[in-house]
N, C-alpha and C positions, 0 to 999 in steps of 0.2 A: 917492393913497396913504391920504386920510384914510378914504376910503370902506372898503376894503379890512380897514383896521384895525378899523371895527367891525360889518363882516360876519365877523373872525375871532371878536371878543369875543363875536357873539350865537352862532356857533357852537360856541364854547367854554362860554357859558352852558345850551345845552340836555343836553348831559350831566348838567351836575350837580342840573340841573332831575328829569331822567330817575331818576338816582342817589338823589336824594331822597323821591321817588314810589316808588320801588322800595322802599327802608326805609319807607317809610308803610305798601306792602303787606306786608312781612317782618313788622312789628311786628301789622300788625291779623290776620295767619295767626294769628302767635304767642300773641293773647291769646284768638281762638277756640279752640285747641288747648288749652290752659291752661281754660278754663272748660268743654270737651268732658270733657279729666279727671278735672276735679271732681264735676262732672255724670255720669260714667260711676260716677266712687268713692261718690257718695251713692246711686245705685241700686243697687249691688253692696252695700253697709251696711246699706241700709234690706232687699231682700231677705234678708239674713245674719239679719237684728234677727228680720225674721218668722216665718223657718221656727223659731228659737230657740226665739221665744215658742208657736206649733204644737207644738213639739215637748214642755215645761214642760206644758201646759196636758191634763190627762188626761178621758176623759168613761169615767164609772164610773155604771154599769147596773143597777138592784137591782132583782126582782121581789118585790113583797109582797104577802100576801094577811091580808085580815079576817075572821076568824071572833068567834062569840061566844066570847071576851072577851079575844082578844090577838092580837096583828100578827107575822109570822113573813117575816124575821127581826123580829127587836125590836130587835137594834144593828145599826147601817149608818154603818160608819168608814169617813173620804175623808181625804183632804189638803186643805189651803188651797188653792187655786187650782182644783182639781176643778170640772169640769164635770158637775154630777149629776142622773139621771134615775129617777125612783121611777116602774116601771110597778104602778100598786097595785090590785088586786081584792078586791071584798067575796064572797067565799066563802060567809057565812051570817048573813044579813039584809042591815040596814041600816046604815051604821057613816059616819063621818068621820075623815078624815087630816086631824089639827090639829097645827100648830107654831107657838107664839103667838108666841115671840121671832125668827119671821121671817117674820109674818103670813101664811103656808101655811096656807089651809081647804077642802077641798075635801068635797064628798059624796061617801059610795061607796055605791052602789046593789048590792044583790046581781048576778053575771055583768057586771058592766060594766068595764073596764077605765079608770081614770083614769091621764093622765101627767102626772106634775108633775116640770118641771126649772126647777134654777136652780143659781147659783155657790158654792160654798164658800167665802164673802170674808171667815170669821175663826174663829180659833180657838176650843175650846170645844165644849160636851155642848149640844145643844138637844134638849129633849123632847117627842115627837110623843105625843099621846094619841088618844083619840075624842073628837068634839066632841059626839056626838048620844045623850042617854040611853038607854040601849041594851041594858038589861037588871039581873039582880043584880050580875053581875061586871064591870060599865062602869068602874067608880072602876079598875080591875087593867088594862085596856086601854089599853096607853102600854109605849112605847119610847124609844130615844134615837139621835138621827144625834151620831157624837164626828167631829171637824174638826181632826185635828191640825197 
């Protein structure tokens, strides 16, 4: 009889052995499931974040051209965050696109097209001139990009 009693006791222990191990797998589902979540919610956010900032972020286009003694247009207004693109042409001679307070210098060679892009990252008039002595009417050759 003694025998008997603890072949009942070890087979009443493997259930709850069983039972046990079963919650050890419930809970390690549950915290895979739980970090799958999160993990889904942070890509779902961080995409939402980008397209936002894509959307905010504009690229504005200006064609200018150089002749002797003024840049056309002369003003070229963006927004702060603006992505901006100057395709600029020297029409007649030889001239430079200067912006000192954003260290922008570039040459413009007659018939050549130069591109200069960069951000709009503050507000404010910055004034483009000629860098290259370039006739009587040089000192008059200047514009301004405004950055509101």
């Amino acid at each position: 009889m003694g025998v008997n009693f603890m072949r009942s006791m070890q087979v009443r222990s493997k259930p709850n052995e069983l039972s046990g191990g079963f919650s050890k797998i419930v809970g390690i589902l549950a915290v895979i499931f739980a970090m799958s979540a999160v993990g889904i919610s942070f890509v779902l956010l961080y995409d939402s974040n980008e397209s936002m900032t894509a959307e905010t972020t504009n690229v504005k286009e200006f064609v200018v051209t150089a002749e002797n003694w003024s840049f056309n247009p002369y003003l070229i207004t963006v927004n702060k965050g603006d992505r901006v693109i100057l395709k600029i042409t020297s029409v007649e001679g030889t001239h430079s696109f200067w912006v000192p307070a954003k260290n922008i210098r570039e040459k413009l060679n007659q018939g050549r097209q130069v591109v200069i892009e960069f951000t709009a990252d503050a507000r404010g008039e910055f004034i483009f001139k000629c860098g290259i002595i370039c006739g009587t009417g040089h000192n008059n050759m200047k514009g301004a990009i405004v950055i509101q």
